[in-house]
C-alpha positions, 0 to 999 in steps of 0.5 A: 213162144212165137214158134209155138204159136205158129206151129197151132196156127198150121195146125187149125189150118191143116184140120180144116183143110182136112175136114173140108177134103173130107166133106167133099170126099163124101158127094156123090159124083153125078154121071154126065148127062147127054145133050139135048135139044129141049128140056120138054123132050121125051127122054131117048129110048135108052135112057127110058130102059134104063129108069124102068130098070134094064140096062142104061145107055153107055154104063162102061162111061157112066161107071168109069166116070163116078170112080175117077171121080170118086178117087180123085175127091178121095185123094184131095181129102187125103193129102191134108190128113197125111200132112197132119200126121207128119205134123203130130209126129214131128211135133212130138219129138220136138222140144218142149216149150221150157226146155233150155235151147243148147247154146250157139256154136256147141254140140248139144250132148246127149241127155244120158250124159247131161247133168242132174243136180239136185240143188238146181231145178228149172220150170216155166213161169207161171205168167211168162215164157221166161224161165225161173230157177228153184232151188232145193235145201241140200245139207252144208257137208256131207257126213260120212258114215263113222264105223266104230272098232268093236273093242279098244284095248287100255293099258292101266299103269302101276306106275309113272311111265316115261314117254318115248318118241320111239319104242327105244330107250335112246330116243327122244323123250317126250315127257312122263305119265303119272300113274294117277289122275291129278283130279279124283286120284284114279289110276291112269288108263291110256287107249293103246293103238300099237304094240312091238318087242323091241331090243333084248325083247322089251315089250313097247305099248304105243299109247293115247297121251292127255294133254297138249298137243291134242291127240299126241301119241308115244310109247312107254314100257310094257312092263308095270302095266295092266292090260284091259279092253272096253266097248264102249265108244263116245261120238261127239257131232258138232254140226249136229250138236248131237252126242251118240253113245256106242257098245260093241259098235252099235249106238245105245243113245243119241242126246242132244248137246251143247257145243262149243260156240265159234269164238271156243269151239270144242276141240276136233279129233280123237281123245279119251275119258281121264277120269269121271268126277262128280261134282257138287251141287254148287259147281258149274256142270253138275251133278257129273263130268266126264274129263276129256284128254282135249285142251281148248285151242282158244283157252289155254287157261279156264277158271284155274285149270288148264283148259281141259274140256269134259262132258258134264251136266247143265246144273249152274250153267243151263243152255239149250240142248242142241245149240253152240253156245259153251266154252269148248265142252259139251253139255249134257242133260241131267239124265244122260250124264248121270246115265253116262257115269254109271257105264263109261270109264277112264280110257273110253275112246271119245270122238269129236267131228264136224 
């Protein structure tokens, strides 16, 4: 701040130092006058020539001597302006006055290589030299784009299949899958995300399986099988409480939900529908639910069932849209659950992410 004031102390300085050589650049050089004895003597002949207009006495002397004259004023104004000149040029390039000075001892780098975040700005205070920081909202994460697969193929058992590990009857079983839902009695529909011909060429579908651990996987046998595809796709956001609805990889509906609240929140990571149910008009989540293949990982047990989480209706249980307030599901409007039934079935794909 001193510097700043001193450099427009020098600057007033210059100016009128200008301004003062230019003043005396501008009078008139007078020619020396010759001696003479009394100011009441008659002017000599050659001076008196030279006022009625013919040729003055010694004009070499009178020219040469109004020119260096001339040129020495005009160089005196000069300087000052070409000092002037340095001084705007110089001071343009230097640093203005809220600029960060680099620190003692370090190389200061090159302002293409200088850092600009977002969330970090400076500016000089209003009533002081000092700087001030303002800092800019930025989101708590940053959210990636989701692609979604155009298709999913499903797999509809004609009967209960055993679970392997591995597409080989010797390996480790991991359970069996019944061939209907244990709610509504629809047959099971299971995501399929691989396929092989193993041994003697058995076919093997590695599929989605419900229950616990979420998100487990195994292969059953090809055969008592129906092959199947759907389009649909079901994204759950839990930071933006949001609910989007895919066809064919592009969104059909964005609605608002509610979430799980942070004591239950509703389990992450990719699932699929069981079986849609409609409910009473007494029960919790009517008029509809969508039962998921995600178990809480808080509640292994809620209200006689076995955690499981759905999308249902706010009927007998009310929430506000767009908040986290439920045990692990997620609360839909009326309108959208009613408009979701009608279009989803058992096996849709449904992801949940933060």
């Amino acid at each position: 701040m001193r510097t700043h004031r001193f450099r427009l102390i020098l600057l007033a300085a210059l100016v009128a130092f200008a301004a003062l050589g230019a003043t005396r650049s501008r009078r008139t050089v007078p020619a020396p006058r010759r001696h003479q004895k009394s100011s009441d003597a008659p002017p000599g002949p050659g001076l008196q020539r030279s006022l009625a207009g013919g040729s003055a006495a010694h004009p070499s002397s009178l020219r040469r001597t109004q020119t260096s004259g001339g040129l020495t004023a005009h160089r005196f104004g000069l300087i000052p302006l070409v000092a002037l000149v340095l001084f705007v040029a110089s001071s343009a390039g230097a640093e203005p006055i809220h600029s960060v000075p680099p620190a003692v001892g370090k190389k200061r780098p090159a302002l293409a290589a200088l850092p600009s975040p977002p969330e970090v700005l400076s500016k000089p205070a209003r009533d002081s030299g000092r700087l001030e920081r303002v800092e800019t909202k930025r989101p708590l994460h940053s959210v990636k784009p989701f692609v979604v697969k155009p298709s999913q193929k499903l797999a509809t058992l004609l009967a209960a299949h055993e679970v392997f590990a591995k597409p080989a009857r010797d390996s480790a079983r991991l359970g069996l899958v019944r061939a209907r839902r244990p709610l509504t009695g629809t047959q099971t529909v299971l995501p399929v995300v691989g396929a092989r011909i193993g041994a003697r060429g058995i076919g093997w579908l590695h599929v989605g399986l419900p229950g616990r651990p979420n998100g487990r996987t195994g292969w059953i046998r090809q055969r008592a099988t129906v092959a199947s595809t759907t389009r649909w796709h079901i994204l759950v956001d839990i930071s933006r409480r949001r609910v989007t609805v895919y066809r064919n990889s592009r969104p059909m509906r964005i609605v608002d939900a509610v979430v799980g609240k942070p004591s239950t929140p509703t389990p992450r990571g990719t699932f699929f529908v069981e079986e849609a149910i409609q409910l009473r008009a007494t029960d919790v989540g009517a008029p509809y639910a969508l039962a998921l293949s995600a178990r809480s990982n808080v509640l292994q047990e809620f209200d006689g069932g076995p955690g499981q989480t759905a999308l249902h209706g706010l009927a007998n249980v009310g929430g506000v849209l767009g908040s986290a307030a439920s045990h692990g599901c997620v609360r839909l409007d009326n309108a959208t659950i009613h408009w979701l039934v009608l279009r989803i079935g058992s096996g849709v794909p449904v992801t949940v992410r933060r």
